[in-house]
C-alpha positions in Angstrom: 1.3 23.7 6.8 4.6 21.5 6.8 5.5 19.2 4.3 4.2 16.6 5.9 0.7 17.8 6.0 0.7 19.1 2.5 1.6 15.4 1.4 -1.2 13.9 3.7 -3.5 16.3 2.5 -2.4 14.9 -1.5 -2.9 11.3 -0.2 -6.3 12.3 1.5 -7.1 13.9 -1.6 -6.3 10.7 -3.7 -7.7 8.2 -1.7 -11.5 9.9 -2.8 -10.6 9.0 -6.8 -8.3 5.9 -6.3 -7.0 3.0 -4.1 -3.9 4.2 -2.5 -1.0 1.9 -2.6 -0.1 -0.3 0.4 2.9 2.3 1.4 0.5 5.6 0.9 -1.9 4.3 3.0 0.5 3.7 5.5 1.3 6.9 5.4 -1.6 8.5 5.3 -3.0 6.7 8.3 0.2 7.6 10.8 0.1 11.1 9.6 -3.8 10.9 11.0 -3.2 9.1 13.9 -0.5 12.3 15.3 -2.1 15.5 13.3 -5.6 15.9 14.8 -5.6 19.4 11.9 -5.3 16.8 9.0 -7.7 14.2 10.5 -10.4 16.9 10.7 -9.5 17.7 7.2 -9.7 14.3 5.8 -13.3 13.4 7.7 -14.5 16.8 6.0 -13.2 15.8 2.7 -15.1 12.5 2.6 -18.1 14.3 3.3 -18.3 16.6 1.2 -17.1 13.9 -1.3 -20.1 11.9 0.0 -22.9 14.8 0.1 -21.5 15.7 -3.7 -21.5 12.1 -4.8 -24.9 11.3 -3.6 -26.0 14.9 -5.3 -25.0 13.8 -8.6 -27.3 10.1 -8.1 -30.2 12.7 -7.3 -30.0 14.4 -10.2 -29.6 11.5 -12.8 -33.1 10.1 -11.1 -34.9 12.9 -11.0 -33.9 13.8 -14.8 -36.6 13.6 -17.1 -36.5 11.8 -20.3 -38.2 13.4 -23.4 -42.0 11.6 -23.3 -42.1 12.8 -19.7 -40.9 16.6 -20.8 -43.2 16.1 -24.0 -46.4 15.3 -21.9 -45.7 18.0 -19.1 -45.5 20.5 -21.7 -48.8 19.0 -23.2 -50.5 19.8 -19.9 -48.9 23.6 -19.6 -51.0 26.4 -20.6 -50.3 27.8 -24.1 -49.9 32.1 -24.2 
């Protein structure tokens, strides 16, 4: 991995947890256009960004608050 690459792969990396600036962005996007490597990486970054973000708004709706926990345990056979 050149120096290039490893910088597009920082900018890549960035661009998940904050707007890039105008020049990064530039960057980033001519890197991509010539290095098919780093494209593929970038695309399978945002997934996994996306599959992990969207696994996160699962689990805060199926979390249970306490009167739901209280009355399923209710229910439950006791030993």
């Amino acid at each position: 991995m050149n120096h290039f690459c490893r910088q597009a792969s920082r900018l890549a990396s960035d661009r998940l947890d904050r707007r890039l600036r105008w020049g990064e962005r530039v960057r980033l996007g001519l890197h991509l256009a010539m290095c098919g490597l780093c494209r593929r990486n970038a695309r399978a970054l945002l997934r996994i960004h996306r599959v992990v973000s969207g696994a996160a708004a699962d689990e805060e709706r199926w979390r249970l608050d306490e009167a739901r926990r209280r009355r399923i345990a209710e229910g439950l056979p006791r030993e």
